[in-house]
N, C-alpha and C positions, 0 to 999 in steps of 0.2 A: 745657646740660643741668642737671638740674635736681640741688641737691647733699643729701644726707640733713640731716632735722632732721622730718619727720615720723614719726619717734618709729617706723620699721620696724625691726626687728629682722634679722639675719643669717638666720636662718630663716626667718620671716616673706618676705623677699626673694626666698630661694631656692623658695617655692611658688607667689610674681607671675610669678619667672623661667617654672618648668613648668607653672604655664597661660597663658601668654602667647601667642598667637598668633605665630608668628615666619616670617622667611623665611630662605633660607643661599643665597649668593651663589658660596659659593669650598670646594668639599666635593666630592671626587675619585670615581668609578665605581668603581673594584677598592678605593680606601685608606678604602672606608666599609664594607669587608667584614666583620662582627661576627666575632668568634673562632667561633662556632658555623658561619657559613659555608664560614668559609675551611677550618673542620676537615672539615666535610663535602665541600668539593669536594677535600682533600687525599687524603683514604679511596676520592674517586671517582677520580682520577689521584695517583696515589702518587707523590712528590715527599723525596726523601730530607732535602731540607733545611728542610723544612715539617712541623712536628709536627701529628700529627691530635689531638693533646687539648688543647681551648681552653685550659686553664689555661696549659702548658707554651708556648702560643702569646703568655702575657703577656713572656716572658725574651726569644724568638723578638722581640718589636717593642721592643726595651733598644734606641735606636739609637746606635751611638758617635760617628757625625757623617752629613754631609748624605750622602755618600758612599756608607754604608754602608746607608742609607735608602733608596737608590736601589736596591743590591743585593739589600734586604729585598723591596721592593714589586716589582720586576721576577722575581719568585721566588716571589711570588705571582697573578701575570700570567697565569704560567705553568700555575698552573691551571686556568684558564677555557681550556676546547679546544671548547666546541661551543656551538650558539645555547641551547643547555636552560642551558646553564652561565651565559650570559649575561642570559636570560630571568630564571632565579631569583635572581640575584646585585640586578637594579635593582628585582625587586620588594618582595626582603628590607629592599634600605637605604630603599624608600621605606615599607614598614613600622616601623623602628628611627624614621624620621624623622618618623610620624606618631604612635607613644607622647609625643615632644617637644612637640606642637605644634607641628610645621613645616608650612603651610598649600603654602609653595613652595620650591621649591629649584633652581638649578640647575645641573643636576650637570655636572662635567669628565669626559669621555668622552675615552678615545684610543683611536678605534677601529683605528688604526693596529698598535697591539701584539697586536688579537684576528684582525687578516685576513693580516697578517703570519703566524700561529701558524696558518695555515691554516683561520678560520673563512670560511666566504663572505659575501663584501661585504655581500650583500642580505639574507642571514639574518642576519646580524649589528644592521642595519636592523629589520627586522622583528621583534626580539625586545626590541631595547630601544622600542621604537615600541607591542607587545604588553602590557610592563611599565607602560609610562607609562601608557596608557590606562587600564589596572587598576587602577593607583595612585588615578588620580582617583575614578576611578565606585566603586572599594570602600574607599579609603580618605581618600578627602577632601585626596590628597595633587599638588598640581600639578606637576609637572616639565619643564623643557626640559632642553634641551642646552647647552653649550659643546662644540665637537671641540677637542680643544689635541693640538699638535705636542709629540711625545718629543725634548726639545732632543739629548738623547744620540746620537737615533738618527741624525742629522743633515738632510741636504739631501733623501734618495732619502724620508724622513717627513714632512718638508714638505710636498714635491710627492705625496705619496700623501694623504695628510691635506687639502690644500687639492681634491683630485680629487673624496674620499669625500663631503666637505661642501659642494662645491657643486655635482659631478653624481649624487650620487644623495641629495640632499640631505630628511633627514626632516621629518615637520611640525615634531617636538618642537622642532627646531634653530635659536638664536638669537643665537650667539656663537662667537667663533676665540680659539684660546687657545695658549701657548707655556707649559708646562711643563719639567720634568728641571732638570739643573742649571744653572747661571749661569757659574759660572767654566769659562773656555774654551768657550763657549757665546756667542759674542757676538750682540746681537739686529739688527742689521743687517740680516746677511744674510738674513734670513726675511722683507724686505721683499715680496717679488714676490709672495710667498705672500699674507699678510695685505693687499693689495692686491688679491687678485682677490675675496679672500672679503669682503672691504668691499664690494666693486663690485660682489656678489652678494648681498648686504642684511645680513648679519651683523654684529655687532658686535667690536670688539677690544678683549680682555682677557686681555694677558700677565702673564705672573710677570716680576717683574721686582724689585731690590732689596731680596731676598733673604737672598743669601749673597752678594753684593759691594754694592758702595756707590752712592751715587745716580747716577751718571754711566748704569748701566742702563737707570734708571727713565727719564732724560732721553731714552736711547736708545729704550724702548719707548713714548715719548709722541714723539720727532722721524720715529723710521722705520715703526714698526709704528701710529702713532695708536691709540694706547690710548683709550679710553671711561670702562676702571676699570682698575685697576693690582692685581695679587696680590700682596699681602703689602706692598710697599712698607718693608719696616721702615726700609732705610737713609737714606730720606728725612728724617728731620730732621738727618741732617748738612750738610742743604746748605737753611739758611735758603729762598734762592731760591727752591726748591722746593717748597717747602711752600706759599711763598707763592702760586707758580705753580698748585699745586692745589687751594688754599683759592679763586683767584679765580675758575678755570673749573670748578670742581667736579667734579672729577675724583676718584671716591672713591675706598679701600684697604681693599682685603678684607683684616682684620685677623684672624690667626689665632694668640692668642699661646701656648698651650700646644704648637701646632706649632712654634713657632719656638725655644721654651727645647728640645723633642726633639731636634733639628738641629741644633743650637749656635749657630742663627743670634741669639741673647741668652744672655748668661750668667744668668739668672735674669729670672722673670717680672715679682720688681720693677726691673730695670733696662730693663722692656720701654716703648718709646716711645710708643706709644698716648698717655699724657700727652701729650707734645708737640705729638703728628698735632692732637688735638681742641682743646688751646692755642692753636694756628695756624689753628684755623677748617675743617680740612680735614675731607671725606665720611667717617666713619669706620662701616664696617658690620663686623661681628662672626661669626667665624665659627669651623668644625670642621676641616676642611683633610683630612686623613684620621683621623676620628675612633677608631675601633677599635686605629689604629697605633698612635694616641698615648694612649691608655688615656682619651677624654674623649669626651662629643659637645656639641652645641651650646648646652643649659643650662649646663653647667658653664663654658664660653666667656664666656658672659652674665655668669657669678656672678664671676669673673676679673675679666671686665670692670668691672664694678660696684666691686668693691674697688679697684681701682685707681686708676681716674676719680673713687671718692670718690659714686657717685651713690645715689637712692632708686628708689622705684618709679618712678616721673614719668620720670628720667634713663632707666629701660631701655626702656620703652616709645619715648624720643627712638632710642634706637640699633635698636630692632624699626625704628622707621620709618625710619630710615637706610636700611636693606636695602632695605624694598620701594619709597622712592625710586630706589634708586640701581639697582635689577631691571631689566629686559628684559622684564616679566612684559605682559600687556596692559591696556588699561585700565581692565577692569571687573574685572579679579582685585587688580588696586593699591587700588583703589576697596576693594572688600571686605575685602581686609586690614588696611589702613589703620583702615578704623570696626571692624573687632574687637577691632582693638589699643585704638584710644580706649574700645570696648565696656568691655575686661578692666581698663585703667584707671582707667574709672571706677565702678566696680562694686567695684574695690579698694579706692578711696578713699570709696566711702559704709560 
């Protein structure tokens, strides 16, 4: 990547960042809720622990650890009860995602938590499948899927999750994912699952090394065959590993403003991202649940950018990071790919 010395300015950076063309890899369905949403569906189902006035909803997402993150967003879950709720919620974030510049994204979906809560299956299906279509044709916005399993919920979420995704399997749909939390969660057991959904053309892309240490990650690349790893942070404690995914290229959805909320980093300069792209490793950039964490996917960039030390040239490498390292198909990689070269060089004349 490419290091500053073309004379761009921090400003200057933060405007390449918001017209960039970009993609997002690792950005959650309910945790990309805007406080305006989440206020509105609070007002529609009245939720005593869930403020309806967005501001008061900034204190509401303070998280004290991973823990308690988990109690926030499952609290928010809770408000999504019917397909209308569900309908407006992916077309709002693929709205929010298209002020960005986000050409693609694709989203983490647990439909598990919405059919669970009594939506039905196929309406459920049909609303986020509703949204995505609208996404593209009004907003220039592409969307698939990811389904990822609520590690919390345990084994009866697996086997409901791996049901939803491969028998009633939507177009948008192009990836299996494990979510919730890590400790006491261990990824083994969810082999059978991310096995059938392999066997039925999806991709695997767990969370994994997180909030415990790299032995996870080795877990979700030996049992689950990972493709792309979420988060990865704790991977440069183990040399090896790095090496391991530097050689088969195996990239890490990088989301470090999520990870200082979590307490998965004590501070975003102590955050390892230096290391991952020192070590040669796929590093893509991302929001994780942007609204939770007070950020969305420019300010990630700009993060990025300080940190890594890079210029224009450097963020443009990590746009394309993403949409290498996508599920996307191959005329949409295509097109992104030359917008991104478009926007950089249009910046540099």
């Amino acid at each position: 990547m490419s290091n500053p010395g073309t004379g761009t300015g921090p400003g200057d950076l933060s405007a390449f960042i918001a017209g960039l063309p970009k993609a997002e890899l690792h950005v959650h369905h309910v945790g990309s809720a805007s406080p305006r949403i989440v206020a509105e569906l609070a007002a529609r189902h009245p939720n005593p622990a869930v403020p309806t006035d967005p501001e008061a909803l900034a204190e509401y997402f303070t998280f004290r650890d991973f823990a308690h993150f988990i109690e926030v967003y499952l609290s928010v879950v809770d408000l999504i009860r019917d397909a209308e709720d569900v309908r407006l919620l992916t077309y709002e974030v693929a709205r929010d995602m298209a002020r960005q510049n986000i050409r693609y994204a694709e989203l983490t979906v647990t439909p598990y938590s919405s059919t669970r809560r009594g939506i039905p299956e196929v309406a459920f299906m049909e609303a986020i499948e509703d949204a995505r279509r609208a996404a593209e044709s009004e907003l220039g916005v592409v969307l698939r899927w990811c389904f990822d399993i609520p590690g919390e919920a345990g084994l009866e979420s697996a086997e409901e999750t791996a049901r939803l995704a491969c028998d009633l399997r939507p177009e948008g749909l192009v990836s299996f994912g494990l979510g919730g939390p890590e400790v006491g969660v261990p990824r083994p057991q969810f082999k059978p699952y991310f096995d059938r959904a392999i066997a039925d053309g999806l991709h695997s892309v767990p969370h994994a090394g997180e909030t415990t240490g790299p032995e996870t990650i080795w877990d979700a690349l030996t049992f689950l065959r990972a493709e792309r790893i979420g988060h990865g942070t704790s991977a440069p404690r183990d040399p090896r590993l790095l090496e391991y995914l530097a050689e088969h290229r195996i990239p890490l959805e990088v989301c470090p403003t999520s990870n200082l909320a979590t307490r998965a980093v004590p501070s975003l300069d102590d955050h390892p991202v230096t290391e991952m792209v020192k070590a040669g490793v796929l590093v893509t950039i991302n929001s994780d649940d942007p609204p939770m964490f007070g950020t969305d996917l420019c300010t990630e960039y700009e993060i990025a950018a300080r940190l890594l030390g890079l210029d224009a040239a450097g963020v443009a490498t990590l746009a394309r990071n993403a949409v290498t390292a996508s599920f996307a198909p191959d005329h949409v990689k295509a097109s992104l790919l030359a917008e991104i070269d478009a926007h950089l060089a249009a910046w540099s004349a």
